[in-house]
FITIMI-538137 format. One line per 4 residues: number of its first residue (from 1); their letters; for each residue x negated, y, z negated of C-alpha. Coordinates in nm, 4 decimals, m for minus. Each point is the difference from the previous one (the first is absolute). Example, Ala and Ser with C-alpha at 12.3 -4.5 7.8 and 13.67 -1.06 7.14 Angstrom:
1) as) m1.2300/m0.4500/m0.7800 ~ m0.1370/0.3440/0.0660
This chain:
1) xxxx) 8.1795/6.0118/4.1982 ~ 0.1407/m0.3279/0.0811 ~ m0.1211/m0.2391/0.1345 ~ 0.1721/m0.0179/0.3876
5) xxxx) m0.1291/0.3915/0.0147 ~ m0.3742/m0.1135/m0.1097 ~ 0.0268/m0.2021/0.3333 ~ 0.1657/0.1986/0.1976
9) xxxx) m0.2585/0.3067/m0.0993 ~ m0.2962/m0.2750/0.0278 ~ 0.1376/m0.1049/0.3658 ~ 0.0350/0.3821/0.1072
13) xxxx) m0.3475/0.0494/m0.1258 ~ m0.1239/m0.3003/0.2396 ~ 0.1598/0.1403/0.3059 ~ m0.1410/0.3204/m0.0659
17) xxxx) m0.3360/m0.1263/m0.0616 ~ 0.0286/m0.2657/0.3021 ~ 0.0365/0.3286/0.2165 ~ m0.2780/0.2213/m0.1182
21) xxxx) m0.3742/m0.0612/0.0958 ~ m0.1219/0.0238/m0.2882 ~ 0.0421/m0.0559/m0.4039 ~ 0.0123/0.2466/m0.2370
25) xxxx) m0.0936/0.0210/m0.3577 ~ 0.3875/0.1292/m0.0893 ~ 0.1294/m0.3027/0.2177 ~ m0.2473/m0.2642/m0.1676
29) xxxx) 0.1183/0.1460/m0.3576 ~ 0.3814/0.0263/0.1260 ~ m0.0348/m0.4125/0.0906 ~ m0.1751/m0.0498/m0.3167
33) xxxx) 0.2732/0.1914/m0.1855 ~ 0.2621/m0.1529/0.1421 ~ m0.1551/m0.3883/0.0062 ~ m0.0086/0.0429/m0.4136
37) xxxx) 0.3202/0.1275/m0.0324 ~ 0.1152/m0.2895/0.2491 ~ m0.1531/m0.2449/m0.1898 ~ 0.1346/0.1064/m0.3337
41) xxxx) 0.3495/0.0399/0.1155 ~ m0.0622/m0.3990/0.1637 ~ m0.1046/m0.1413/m0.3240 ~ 0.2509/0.2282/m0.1943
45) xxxx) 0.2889/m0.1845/0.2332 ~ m0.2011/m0.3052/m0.0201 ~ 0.0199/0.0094/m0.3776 ~ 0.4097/0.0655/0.0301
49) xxxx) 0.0329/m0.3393/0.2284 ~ m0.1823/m0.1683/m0.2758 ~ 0.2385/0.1410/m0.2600 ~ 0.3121/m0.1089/0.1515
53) xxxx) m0.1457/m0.3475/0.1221 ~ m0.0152/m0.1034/m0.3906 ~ 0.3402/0.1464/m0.0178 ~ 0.1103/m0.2019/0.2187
57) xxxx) m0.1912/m0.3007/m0.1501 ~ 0.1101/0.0423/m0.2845 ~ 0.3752/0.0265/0.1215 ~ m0.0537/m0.2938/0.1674
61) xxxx) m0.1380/m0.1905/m0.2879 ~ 0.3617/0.1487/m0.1726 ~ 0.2087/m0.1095/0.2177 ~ m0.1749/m0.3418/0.0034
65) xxxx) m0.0079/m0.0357/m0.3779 ~ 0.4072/0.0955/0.0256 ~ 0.0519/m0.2274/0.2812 ~ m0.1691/m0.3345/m0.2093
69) xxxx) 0.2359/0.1593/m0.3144 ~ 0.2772/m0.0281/0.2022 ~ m0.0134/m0.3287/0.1741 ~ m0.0943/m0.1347/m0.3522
73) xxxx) 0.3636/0.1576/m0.1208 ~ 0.1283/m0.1839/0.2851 ~ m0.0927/m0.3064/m0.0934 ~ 0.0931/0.0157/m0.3154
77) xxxx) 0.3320/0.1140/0.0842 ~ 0.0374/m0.3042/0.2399 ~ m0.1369/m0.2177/m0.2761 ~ 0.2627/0.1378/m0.2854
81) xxxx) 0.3003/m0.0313/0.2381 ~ m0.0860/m0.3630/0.0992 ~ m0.0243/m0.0453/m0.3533 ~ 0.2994/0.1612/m0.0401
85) xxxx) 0.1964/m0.1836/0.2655 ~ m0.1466/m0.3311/m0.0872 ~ 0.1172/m0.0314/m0.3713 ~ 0.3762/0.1834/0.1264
89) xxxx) 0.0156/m0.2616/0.2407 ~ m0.0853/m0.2820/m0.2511 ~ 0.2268/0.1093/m0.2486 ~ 0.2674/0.0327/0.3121
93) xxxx) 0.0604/0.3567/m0.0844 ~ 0.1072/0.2230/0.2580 ~ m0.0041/0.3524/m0.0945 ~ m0.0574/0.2111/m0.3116
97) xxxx) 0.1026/0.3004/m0.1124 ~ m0.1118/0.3046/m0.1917 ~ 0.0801/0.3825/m0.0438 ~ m0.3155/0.1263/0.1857
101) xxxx) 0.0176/m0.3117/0.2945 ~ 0.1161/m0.3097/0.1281 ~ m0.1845/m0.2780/0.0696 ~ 0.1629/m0.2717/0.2808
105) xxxx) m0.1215/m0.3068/0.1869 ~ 0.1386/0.0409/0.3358 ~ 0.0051/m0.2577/0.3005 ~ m0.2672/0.1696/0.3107
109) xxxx) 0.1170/m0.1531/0.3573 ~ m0.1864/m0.2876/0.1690 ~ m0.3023/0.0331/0.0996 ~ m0.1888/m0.1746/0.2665
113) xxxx) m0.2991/m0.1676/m0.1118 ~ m0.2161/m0.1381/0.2895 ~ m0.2594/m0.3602/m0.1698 ~ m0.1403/m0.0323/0.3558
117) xxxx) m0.0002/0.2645/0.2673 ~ m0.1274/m0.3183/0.2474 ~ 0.3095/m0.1496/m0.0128 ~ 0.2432/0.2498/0.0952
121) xxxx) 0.0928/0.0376/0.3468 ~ m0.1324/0.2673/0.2742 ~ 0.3501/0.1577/0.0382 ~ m0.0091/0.1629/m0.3760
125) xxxx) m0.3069/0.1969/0.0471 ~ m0.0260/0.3200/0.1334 ~ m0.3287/0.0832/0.1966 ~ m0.1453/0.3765/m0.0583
129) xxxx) m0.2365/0.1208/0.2438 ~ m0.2955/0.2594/m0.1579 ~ m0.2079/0.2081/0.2702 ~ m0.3089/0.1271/m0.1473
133) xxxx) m0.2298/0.1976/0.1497 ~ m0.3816/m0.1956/m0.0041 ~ m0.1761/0.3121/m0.0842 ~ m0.3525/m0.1771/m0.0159
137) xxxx) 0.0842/m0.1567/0.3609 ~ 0.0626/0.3939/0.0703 ~ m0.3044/0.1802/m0.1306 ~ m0.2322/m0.3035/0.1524
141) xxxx) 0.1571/0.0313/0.3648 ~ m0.0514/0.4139/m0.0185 ~ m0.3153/m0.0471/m0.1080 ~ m0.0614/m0.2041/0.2981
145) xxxx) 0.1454/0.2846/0.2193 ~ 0.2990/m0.1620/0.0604 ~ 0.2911/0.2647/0.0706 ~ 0.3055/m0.1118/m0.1735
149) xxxx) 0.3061/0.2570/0.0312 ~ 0.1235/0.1460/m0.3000 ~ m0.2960/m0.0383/m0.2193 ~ m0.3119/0.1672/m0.0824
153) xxxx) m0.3966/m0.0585/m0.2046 ~ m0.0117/0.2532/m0.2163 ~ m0.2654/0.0924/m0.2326 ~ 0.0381/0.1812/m0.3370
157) xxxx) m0.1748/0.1577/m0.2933 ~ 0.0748/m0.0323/m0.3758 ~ m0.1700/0.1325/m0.3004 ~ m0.1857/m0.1528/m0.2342
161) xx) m0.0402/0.0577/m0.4119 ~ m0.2146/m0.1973/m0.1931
């Protein structure tokens, strides 16, 4: 049985005993019957959550190895072609070629490059306006029963393995 029809069976067997007068030995056994079996399935599930959260751990503990891996590729790469570029320009060579690539110094256009940003005049900078909701400010003015349209306290559950 899974475990959604363990509660659904467990809440039907509530209602039924919330409208009787009195308990019976079959309904004490059928709530004892189906609290094990709810309880098994719950750790069962339980045990499945704890599975795939060391999946994932260990995915993410992948993905960061790959991700220092990579960035260390990077700058080596960087590193090499400054090398690269460095000892080209010195020796005022241009371009190279070979049968499997070419390798060429090329200009880049000009670039703006800023020493003090104190210095340069109002007119060049653009102003950006960012709205962000306080939600702190929020949640302490609806807890003080202040009615603010659009917005609402709400309280939630989450589950818990240790």
């Amino acid at each position: 049985m899974k475990l959604f029809e363990i509660s659904t069976h467990y809440q039907q067997l509530m209602n039924e005993i919330s409208e009787c007068d009195e308990l019976t030995a079959e309904q004490l056994q059928a709530i004892e019957s189906v609290d094990d079996s709810l309880q098994e399935k719950a750790k069962a599930v339980g045990a499945f959550i704890k599975n795939m959260e060391a999946d994932l751990f260990a995915i993410q503990d992948a993905i960061n190895t790959m991700e220092k891996r990579s960035s260390t590729l990077c700058g080596k790469i960087e590193h090499l072609k400054a090398y690269l570029k460095d000892n080209l320009e010195r020796c005022d060579i241009k371009e190279i070629k070979s049968p499997y690539f070419d390798i060429r110094i090329k200009s880049n256009p000009a670039a703006v490059v800023v020493q003090d940003e104190a210095l340069v005049p109002e007119y060049y900078f653009r102003s950006k306006l960012i709205r962000n909701l306080d939600k702190t400010l929020l949640s302490q003015e609806l807890k003080n029963n202040v009615m603010i349209p659009g917005v609402t306290l709400e309280k939630r559950t989450r589950i818990e393995i240790r």
